[in-house]
GUDRENBA-732153 format. One record per residue: residue number from 0; residue in one letter; x, y, z of N, C-alpha, C, O in turn. Coordinates in steps of 0.1 Angstrom, whole numbers. Example, Ala and Ser with C-alpha at 12.3 -4.5 7.8 and 13.67 -1.06 7.14 Angstrom:
% GUDRENBA-732153
+-----+-----+-------+-------+-------+-------+-------+-------+-------+-------+-------+-------+-------+-------+
|   n | res |  n_px |  n_py |  n_pz | ca_px | ca_py | ca_pz |  c_px |  c_py |  c_pz |  o_px |  o_py |  o_pz |
+-----+-----+-------+-------+-------+-------+-------+-------+-------+-------+-------+-------+-------+-------+
|   0 |   A |   132 |   -57 |    78 |   123 |   -45 |    78 |   132 |   -33 |    78 |   142 |   -33 |    85 |
|   1 |   S |   128 |   -22 |    71 |   137 |   -11 |    71 |   129 |     0 |    79 |   134 |    11 |    80 |
+-----+-----+-------+-------+-------+-------+-------+-------+-------+-------+-------+-------+-------+-------+
//
This chain:
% GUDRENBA-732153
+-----+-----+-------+-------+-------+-------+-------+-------+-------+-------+-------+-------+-------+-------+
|   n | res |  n_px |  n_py |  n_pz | ca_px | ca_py | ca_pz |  c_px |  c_py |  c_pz |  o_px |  o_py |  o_pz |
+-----+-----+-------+-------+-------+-------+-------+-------+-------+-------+-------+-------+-------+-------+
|   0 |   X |  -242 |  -542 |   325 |  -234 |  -529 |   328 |  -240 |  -523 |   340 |  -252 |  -522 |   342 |
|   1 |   X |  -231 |  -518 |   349 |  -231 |  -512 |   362 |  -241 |  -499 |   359 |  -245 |  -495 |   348 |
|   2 |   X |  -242 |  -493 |   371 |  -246 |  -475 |   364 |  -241 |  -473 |   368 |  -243 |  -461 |   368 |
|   3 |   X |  -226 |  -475 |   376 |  -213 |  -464 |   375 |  -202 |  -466 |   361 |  -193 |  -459 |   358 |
|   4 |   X |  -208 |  -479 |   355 |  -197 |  -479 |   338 |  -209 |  -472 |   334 |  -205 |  -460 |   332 |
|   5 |   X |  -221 |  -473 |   331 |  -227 |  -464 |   322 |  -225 |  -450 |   323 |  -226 |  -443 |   313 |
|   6 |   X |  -223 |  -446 |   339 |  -221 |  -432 |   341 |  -208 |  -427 |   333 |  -207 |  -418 |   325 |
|   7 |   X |  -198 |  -435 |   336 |  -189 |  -431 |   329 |  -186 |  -431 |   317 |  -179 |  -422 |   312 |
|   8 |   X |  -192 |  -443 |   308 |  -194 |  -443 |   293 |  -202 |  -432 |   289 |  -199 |  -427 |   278 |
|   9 |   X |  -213 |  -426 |   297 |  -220 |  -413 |   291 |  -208 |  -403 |   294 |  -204 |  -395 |   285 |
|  10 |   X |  -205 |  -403 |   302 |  -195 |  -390 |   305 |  -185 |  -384 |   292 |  -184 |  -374 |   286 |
|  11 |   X |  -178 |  -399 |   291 |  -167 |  -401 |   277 |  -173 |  -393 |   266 |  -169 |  -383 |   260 |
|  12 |   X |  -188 |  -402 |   264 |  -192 |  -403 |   252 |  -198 |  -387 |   249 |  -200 |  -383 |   238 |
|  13 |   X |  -200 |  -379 |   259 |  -202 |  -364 |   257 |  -189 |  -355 |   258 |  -189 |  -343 |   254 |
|  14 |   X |  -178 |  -359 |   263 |  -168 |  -350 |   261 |  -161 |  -354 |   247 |  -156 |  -344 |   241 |
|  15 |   X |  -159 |  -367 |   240 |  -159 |  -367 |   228 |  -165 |  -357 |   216 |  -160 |  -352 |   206 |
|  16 |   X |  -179 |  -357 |   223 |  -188 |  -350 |   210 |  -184 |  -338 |   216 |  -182 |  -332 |   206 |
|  17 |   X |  -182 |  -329 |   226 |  -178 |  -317 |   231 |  -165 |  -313 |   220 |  -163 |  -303 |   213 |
|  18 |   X |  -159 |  -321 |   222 |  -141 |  -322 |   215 |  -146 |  -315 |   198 |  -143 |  -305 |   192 |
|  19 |   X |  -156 |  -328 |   195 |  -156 |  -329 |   181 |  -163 |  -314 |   175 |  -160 |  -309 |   165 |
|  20 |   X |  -172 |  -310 |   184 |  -182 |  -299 |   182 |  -172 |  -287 |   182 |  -173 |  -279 |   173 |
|  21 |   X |  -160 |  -286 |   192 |  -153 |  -273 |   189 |  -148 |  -272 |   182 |  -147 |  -262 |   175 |
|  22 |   X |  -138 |  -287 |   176 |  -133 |  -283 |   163 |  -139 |  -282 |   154 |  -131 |  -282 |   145 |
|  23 |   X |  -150 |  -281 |   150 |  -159 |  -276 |   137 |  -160 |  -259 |   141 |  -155 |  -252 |   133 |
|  24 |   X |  -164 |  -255 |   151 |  -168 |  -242 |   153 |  -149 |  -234 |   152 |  -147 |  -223 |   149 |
|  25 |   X |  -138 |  -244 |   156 |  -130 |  -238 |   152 |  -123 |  -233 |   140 |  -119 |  -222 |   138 |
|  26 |   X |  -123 |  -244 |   131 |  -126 |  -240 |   120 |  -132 |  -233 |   113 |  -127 |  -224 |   105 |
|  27 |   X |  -146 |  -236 |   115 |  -155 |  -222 |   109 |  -152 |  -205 |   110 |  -156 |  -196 |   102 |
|  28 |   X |  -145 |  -205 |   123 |  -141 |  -193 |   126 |  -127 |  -187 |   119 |  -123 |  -176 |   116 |
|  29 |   X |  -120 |  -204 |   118 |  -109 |  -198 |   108 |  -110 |  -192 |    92 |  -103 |  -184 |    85 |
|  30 |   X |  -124 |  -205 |    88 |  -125 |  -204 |    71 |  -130 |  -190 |    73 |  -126 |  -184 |    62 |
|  31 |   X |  -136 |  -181 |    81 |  -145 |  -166 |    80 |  -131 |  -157 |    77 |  -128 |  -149 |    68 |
|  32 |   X |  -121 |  -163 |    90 |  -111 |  -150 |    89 |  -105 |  -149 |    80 |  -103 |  -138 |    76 |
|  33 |   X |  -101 |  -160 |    71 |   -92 |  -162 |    59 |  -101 |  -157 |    47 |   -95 |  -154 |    37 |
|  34 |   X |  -116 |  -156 |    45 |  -121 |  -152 |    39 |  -125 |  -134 |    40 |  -130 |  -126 |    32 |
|  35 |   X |  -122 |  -135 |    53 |  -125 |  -118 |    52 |  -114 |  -110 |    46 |  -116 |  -100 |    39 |
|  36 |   X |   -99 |  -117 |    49 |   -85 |  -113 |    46 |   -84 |  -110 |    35 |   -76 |  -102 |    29 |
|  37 |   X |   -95 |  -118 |    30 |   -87 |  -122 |    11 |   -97 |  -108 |     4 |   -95 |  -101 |    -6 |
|  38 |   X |  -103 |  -107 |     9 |  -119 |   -99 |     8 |  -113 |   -84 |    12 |  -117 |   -75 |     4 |
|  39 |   X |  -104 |   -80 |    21 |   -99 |   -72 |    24 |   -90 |   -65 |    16 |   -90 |   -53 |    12 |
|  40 |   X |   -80 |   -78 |    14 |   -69 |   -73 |     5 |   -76 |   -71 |   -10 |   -68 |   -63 |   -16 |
|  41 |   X |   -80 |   -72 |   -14 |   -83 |   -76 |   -24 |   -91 |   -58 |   -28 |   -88 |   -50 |   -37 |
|  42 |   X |  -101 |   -56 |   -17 |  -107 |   -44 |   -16 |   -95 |   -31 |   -15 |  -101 |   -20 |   -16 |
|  43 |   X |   -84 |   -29 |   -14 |   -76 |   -22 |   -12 |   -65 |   -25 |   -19 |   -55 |   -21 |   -14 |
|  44 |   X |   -62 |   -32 |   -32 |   -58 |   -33 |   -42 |   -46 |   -43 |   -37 |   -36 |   -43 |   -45 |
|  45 |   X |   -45 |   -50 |   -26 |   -38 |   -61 |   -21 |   -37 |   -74 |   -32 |   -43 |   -72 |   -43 |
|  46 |   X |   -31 |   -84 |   -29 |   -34 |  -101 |   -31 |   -45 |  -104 |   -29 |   -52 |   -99 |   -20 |
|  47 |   X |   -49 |  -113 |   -41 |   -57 |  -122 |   -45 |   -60 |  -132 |   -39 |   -71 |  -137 |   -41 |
|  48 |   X |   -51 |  -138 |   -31 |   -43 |  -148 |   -25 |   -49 |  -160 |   -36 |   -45 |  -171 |   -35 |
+-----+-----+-------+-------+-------+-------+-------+-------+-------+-------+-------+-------+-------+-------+
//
């Protein structure tokens, strides 16, 4: 393997794991909001959901 395929196989291989990393942190930010909602409503005599 060249070091310009390796350069590029590193490149890939970190914007993959870049990719993979936000969608967890996206998530996580969603499971908070959906849990604050419920936490909200709930405090103010709203749904249970």
């Amino acid at each position: 393997m060249t070091p310009k395929e390796l350069t590029q196989k590193t490149i890939r291989d970190i914007a993959k794991r870049r990719e993979t990393a936000e969608k967890e942190v996206f998530g996580y930010f969603k499971e908070q909001s959906i849990k604050r909602k419920k936490n909200w409503n709930f405090r103010v005599g709203g749904y249970r959901w």
